[in-house]
C-alpha positions as semicolon CSV with decimal commas, in nm:
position;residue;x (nm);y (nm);z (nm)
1;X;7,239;15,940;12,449
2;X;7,275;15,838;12,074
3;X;7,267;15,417;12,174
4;X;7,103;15,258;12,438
5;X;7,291;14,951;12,473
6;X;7,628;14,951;12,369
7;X;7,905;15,091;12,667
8;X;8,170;15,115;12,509
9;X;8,295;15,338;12,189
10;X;8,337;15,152;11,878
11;X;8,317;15,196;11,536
12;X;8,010;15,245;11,479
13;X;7,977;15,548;11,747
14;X;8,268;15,727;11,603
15;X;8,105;15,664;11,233
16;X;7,804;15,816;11,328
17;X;7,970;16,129;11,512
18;X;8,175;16,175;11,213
19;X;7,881;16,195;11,011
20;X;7,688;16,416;11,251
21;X;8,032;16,675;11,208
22;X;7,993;16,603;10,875
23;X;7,634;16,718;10,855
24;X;7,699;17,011;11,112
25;X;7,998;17,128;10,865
26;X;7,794;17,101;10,558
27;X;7,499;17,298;10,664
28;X;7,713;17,565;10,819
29;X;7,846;17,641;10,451
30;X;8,222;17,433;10,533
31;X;8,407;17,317;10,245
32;X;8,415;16,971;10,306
33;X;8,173;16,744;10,255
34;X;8,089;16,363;10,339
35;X;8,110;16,070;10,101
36;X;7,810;15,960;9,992
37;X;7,657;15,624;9,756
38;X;7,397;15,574;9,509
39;X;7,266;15,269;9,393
40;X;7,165;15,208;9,051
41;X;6,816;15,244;8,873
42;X;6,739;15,106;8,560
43;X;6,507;15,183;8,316
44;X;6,461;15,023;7,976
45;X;6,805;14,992;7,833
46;X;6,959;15,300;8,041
47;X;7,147;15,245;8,420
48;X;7,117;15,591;8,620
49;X;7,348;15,634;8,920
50;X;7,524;15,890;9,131
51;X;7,861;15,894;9,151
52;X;8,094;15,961;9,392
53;X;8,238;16,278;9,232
54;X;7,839;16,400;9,319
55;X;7,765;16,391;8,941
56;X;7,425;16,186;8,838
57;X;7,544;15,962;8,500
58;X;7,310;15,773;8,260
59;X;7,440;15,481;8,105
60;X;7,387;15,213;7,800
61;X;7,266;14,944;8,024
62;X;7,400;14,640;7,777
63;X;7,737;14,828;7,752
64;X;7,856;15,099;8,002
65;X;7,865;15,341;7,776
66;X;7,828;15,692;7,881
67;X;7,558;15,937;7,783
68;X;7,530;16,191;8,006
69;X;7,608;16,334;8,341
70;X;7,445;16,602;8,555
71;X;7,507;16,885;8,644
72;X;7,706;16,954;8,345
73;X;7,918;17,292;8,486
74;X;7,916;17,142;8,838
75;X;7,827;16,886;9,116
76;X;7,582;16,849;9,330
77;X;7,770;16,842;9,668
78;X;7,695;16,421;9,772
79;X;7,439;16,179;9,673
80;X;7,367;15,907;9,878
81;X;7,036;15,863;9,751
82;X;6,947;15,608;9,442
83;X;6,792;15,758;9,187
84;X;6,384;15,671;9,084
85;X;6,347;15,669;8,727
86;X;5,963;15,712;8,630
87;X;5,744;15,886;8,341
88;X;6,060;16,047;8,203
89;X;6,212;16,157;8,495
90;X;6,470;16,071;8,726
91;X;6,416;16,157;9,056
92;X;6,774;16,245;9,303
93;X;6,799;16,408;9,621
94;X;7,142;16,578;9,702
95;X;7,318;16,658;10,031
96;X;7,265;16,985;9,931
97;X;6,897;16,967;10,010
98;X;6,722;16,970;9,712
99;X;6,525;16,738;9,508
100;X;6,543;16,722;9,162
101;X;6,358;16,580;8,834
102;X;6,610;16,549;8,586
103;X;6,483;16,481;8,237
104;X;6,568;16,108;8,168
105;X;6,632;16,117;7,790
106;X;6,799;16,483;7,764
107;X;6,973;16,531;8,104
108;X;6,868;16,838;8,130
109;X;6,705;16,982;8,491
110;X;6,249;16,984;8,503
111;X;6,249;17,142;8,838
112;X;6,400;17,124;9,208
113;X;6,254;17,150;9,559
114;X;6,296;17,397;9,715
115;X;6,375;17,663;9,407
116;X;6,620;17,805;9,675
117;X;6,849;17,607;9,883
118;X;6,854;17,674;10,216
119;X;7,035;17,370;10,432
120;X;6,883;17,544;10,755
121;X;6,556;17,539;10,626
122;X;6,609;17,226;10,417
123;X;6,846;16,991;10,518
124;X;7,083;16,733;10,340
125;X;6,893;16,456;10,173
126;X;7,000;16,083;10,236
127;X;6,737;15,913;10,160
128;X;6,571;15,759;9,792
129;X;6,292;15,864;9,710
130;X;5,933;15,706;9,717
131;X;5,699;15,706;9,409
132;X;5,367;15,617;9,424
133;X;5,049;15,708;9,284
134;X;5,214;16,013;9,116
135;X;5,321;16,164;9,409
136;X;5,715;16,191;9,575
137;X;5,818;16,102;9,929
138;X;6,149;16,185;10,093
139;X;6,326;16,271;10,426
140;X;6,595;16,501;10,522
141;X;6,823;16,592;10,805
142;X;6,630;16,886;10,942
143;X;6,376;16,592;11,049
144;X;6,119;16,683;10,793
145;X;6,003;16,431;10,563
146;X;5,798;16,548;10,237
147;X;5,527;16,499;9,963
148;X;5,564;16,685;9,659
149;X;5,385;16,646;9,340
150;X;5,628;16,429;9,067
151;X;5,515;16,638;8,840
152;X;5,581;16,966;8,864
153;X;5,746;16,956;9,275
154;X;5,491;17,133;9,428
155;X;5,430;17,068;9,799
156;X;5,154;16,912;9,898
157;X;5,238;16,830;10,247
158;X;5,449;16,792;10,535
159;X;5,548;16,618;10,840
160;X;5,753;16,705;11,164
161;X;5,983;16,436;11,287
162;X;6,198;16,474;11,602
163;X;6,540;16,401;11,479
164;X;6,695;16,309;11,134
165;X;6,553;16,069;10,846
166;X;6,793;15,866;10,686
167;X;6,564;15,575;10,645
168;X;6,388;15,578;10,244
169;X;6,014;15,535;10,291
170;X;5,791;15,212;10,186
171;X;5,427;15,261;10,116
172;X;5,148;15,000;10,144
173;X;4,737;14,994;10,192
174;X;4,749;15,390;10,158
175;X;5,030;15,424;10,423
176;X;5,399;15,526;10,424
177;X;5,632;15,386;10,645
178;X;5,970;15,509;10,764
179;X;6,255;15,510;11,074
180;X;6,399;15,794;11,212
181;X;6,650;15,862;11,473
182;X;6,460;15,967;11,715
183;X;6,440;15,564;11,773
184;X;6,077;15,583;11,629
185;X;5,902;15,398;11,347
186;X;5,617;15,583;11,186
187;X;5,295;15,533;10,984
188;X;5,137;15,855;10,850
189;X;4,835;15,870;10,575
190;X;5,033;15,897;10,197
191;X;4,720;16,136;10,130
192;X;4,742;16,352;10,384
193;X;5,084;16,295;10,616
194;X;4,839;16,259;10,939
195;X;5,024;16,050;11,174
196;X;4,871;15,660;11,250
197;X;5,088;15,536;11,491
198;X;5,457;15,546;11,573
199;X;5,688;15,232;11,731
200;X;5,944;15,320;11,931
201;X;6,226;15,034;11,805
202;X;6,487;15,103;12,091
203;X;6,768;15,266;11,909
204;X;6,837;15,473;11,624
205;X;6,695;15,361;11,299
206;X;6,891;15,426;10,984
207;X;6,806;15,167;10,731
208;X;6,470;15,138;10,549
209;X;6,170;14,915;10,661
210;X;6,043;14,646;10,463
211;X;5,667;14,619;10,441
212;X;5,503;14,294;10,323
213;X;5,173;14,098;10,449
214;X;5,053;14,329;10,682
215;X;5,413;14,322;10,876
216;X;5,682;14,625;10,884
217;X;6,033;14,460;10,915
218;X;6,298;14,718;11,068
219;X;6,574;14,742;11,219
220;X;6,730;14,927;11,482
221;X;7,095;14,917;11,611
222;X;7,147;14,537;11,677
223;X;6,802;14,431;11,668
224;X;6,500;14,386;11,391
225;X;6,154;14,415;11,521
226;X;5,852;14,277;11,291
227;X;5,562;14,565;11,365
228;X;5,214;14,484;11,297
229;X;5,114;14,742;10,990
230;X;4,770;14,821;11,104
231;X;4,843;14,870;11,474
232;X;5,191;14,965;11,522
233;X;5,197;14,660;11,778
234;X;5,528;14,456;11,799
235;X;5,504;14,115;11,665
236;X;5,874;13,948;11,752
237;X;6,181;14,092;11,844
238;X;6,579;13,959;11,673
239;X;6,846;14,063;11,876
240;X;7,201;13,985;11,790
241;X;7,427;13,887;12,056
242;X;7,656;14,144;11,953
243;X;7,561;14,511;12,024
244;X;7,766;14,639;11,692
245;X;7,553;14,460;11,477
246;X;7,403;14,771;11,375
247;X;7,121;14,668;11,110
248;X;7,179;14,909;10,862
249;X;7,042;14,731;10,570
250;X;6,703;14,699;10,437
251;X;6,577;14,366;10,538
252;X;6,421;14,132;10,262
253;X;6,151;13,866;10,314
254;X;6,102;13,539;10,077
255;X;6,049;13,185;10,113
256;X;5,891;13,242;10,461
257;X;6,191;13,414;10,567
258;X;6,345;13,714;10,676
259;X;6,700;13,786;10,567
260;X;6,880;14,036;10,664
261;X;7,253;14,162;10,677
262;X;7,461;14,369;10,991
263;X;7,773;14,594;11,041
264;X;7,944;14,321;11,222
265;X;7,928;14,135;10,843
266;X;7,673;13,857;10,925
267;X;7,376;13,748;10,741
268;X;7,098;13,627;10,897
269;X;6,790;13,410;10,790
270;X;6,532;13,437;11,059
271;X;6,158;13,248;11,067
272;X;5,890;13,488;10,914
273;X;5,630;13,381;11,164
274;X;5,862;13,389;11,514
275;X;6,174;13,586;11,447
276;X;6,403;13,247;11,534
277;X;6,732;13,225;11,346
278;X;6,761;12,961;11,083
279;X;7,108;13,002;10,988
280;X;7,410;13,297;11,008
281;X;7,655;13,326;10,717
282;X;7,936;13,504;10,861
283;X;8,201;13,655;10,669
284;X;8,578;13,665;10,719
285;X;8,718;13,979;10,880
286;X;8,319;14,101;10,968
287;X;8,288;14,417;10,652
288;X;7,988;14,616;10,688
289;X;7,712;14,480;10,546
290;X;7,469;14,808;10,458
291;X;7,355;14,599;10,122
292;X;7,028;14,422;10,124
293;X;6,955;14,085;10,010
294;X;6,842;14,045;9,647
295;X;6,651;13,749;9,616
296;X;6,623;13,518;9,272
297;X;6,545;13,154;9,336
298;X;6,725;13,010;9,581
299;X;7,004;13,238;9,537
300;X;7,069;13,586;9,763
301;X;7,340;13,838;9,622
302;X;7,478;14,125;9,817
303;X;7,774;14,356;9,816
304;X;7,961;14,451;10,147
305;X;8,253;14,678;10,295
306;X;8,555;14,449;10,189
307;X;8,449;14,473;9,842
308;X;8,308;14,172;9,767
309;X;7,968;14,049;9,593
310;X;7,859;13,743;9,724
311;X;7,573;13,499;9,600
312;X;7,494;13,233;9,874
313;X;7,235;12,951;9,892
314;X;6,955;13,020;10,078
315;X;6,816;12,722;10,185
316;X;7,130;12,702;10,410
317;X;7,346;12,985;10,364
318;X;7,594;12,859;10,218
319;X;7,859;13,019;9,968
320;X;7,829;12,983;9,571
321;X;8,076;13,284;9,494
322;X;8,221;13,599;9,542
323;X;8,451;13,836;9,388
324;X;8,736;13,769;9,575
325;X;8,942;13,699;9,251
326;X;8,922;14,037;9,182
327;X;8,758;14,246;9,390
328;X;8,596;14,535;9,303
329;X;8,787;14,882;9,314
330;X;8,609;15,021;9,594
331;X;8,363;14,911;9,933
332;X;7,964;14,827;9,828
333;X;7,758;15,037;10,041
334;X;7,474;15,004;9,793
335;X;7,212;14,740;9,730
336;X;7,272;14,538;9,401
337;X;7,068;14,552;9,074
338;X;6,974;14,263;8,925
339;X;6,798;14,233;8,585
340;X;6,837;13,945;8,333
341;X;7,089;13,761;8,521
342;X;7,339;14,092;8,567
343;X;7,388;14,265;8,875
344;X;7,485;14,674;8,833
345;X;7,667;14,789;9,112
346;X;7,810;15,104;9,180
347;X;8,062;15,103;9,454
348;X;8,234;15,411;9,683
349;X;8,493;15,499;9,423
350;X;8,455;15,594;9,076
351;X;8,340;15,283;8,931
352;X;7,990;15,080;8,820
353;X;7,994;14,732;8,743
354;X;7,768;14,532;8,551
355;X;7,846;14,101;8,673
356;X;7,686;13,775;8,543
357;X;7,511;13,646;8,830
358;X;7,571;13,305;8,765
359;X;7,938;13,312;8,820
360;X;8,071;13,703;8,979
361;X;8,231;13,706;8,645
362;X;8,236;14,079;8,528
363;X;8,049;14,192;8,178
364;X;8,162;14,579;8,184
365;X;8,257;14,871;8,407
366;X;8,226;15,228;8,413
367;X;8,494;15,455;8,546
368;X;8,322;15,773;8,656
369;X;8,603;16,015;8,712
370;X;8,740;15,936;8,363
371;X;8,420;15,884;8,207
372;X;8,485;15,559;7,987
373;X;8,559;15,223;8,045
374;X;8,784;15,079;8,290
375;X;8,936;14,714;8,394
376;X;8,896;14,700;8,756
C-alpha cells in the first residue's frame, strides 16, 4: 500500500495517483505531461527559474527584465526542480530525464546527462540538485540517485534505491542525505555512494531533509522524525493529529526550533530538543503548504496553495502580512527567495515576483508566457 495510516481516499491519495499516471504516461512517450515548479536561484544580479511553459529564464534581478530563456527552439518537457547556479553554470534537471549545465552568462547548453535520453533507463527528474565539493547530486523516478562531475557530467557513481526520489539531497560531515518512497531515509558516503544507514520514517517521503547539528529533520506523510546523523537512530517523533497533513515541505530549524509547514495548511513550531509543539498557525480554508520556512529575524515567510505569501512572527506565530490584497496570479508550490529584504517567487502560472519583505508590497513581476512585464 502507498500510506500506512490514512483509510480513507482523500486528496492527497488521488494527487499522488495522478502523478504516478502522470509519470507512467510520460515515460511511455504520451503527449501529456504533468505540471511542474521551480524555485528561484540567484546569483549576483541575475534570478534563474523554470517556468511553467518548461523553459529555464534568466532575469535582471533588480528589475525583471528578461535575458534569456532555454531551450531557445523548444522546451524541456517540466521542471520541477530549482535551478543551482555555481562557477558559471546553472545546473536543471527536466522531467525528461536529463541534467543539464547551462552556461549562466550566454544561455547556451555545456553538456547533459545522459547524452541520450532514455526515460526507461533514466527517469523524470524532480528533484534540485546538490553541489558540493565540485561534484552534482540528484534523484530520479527510476529510483536511482546520481553523482556526476559539475564539470564536465561525467559519472562517477551510483546508487540503487527501491522506489522513486523526489526528495533533493542535503550533504553534511562527508554524507548525503535523502527520502525516498520506499518510506526510507538514507545516508550514503558523498565520495563513494556506499550506503551508512537507512531509517525507515513510516510513510512515503517526498520533501527534502534538513540536516543541522548532527540531527536529520524529515518528514513523512503526517509525521516529522528528528534522526540522529551518525547512527540513523530516531531521536523524537511529531505526529499531527490529522493523517492528511502530509509534510511535504522542507523543514527549517532556528532559534531552537523546528518549523515546519503541512498539506492540511498548518505551520508548526516544534521544540528542537523534544519534538513538543510550541505553537500552530493555521490558515483559513487549509492550502497546501509545500513551501518551507525562510527564516530572517524573528520573521518566517512562506508561500502556499491559495496564493498567498505570508510573513508571521515567530516567537508566537502570529500574522504580520500576506498578500491577500492581491494575490498572486497563480498557487506557490515553491520555497521563497529572499535577498536584501525581497522575496523572488515564482508561482504555478506564468509569473515571478520579486516583494518587499517588510510589507508583501510587490517591486516587479515577470510574465513568462509573454516574456515582459506584467501587473498581477
Amino acid at each position: 500500500m502507498l500510506f500506512v495510516r490514512s483509510v480513507n481516499i482523500n486528496k492527497f491519495i488521488v494527487f499522488v495517483l495522478a502523478w504516478v499516471g502522470l509519470t507512467v504516461l510520460t515515460a511511455c512517450g504520451g503527449s501529456a505531461g504533468a505540471i511542474g515548479w521551480s524555485g528561484a536561484a540567484l546569483d549576483a544580479n541575475a534570478l534563474f527559474y523554470g517556468g511553467n511553459d518548461a523553459y529555464l529564464y534568466k532575469l535582471d534581478a533588480a528589475t525583471g527584465a528578461f535575458q534569456w530563456v532555454f531551450p531557445k527552439d523548444k522546451n524541456l518537457t517540466t521542471l520541477y526542480a530549482t535551478p543551482v547556479v555555481a562557477n558559471g553554470l546553472v545546473y536543471v534537471g527536466g522531467y525528461d530525464g536529463v541534467m543539464r549545465a547551462i552556461d549562466a552568462n550566454s544561455g547556451d547548453q555545456r553538456w547533459q546527462f545522459p547524452q541520450t535520453p532514455n526515460l526507461a533507463v533514466y527517469g523524470p527528474i524532480v528533484p534540485t540538485v546538490l553541489l558540493v565539493n565540485n561534484i552534482i547530486y540528484y534523484g530520479d523516478n527510476t529510483h536511482n540517485f546520481y553523482a556526476l562531475d559539475a564539470a564536465t557530467g561525467t559519472l562517477k557513481w551510483k546508487f540503487q534505491a527501491q522506489n522513486k526520489i523526489w526528495s533533493s539531497a542535503v550533504y553534511d560531515q562527508g554524507t548525503i542525505y535523502f527520502g525516498v518512497m520506499d518510506h526510507k531515509l538514507y545516508a550514503l558516503d558523498a565520495s563513494t555512494g556506499a550506503q551508512k544507514w537507512t531509517f525507515t520514517a513510516g510513510g512515503l517521503i517526498a520533501g527534502t531533509p534538513r540536516v543541522q547539528d548532527g540531527v536529520v529533520y524529515v518528514g513523512a506523510l503526517n509525521m516529522l522524525h528528528a534522526v540522529d546523523a551518525a547512527s540513523g537512530q530516531l531521536k523524537w517523533t511529531f505526529m499531527a493529529t490529522d493523517s492528511n497533513e502530509w509534510i511535504w515541505a522542507q523543514p527549517t530549524v532556528a532559534n531552537n526550533t523546528v518549523y515546519i509547514g503541512t498539506l492540511a495548511g498548518n505551520v508548526y513550531a516544534l521544540d528542537v530538543a523534544t519534538g513538543n509543539r510550541l505553537w500552530t498557525f493555521p490558515l483559513a480554508n487549509r492550502p497546501e503548504i509545500r513551501s518551507a520556512i525562510v527564516v530572517d529575524g524573528d520573521v518566517g515567510y512562506f508561500g502556499a496553495a491559495d496564493q498567498n505569501v505570508y510573513a508571521i512572527n515567530l516567537s508566537n506565530g502570529q500574522l504580520k502580512w500576506k498578500t491577500a490584497d492581491k494575490s498572486l496570479a497563480g498557487p506557490i508550490f515553491t520555497t521563497p527567495t529572499l535577498r536584501d529584504g525581497i522575496l523572488y517567487i515564482p508561482v504555478q502560472g506564468h509569473n515571478v515576483y520579486a516583494l518587499n519583505a517588510m510589507d508583501g508590497s510587490r517591486k516587479w513581476c515577470f510574465d513568462g508566457s509573454a516574456r515582459h512585464a506584467c501587473g498581477n
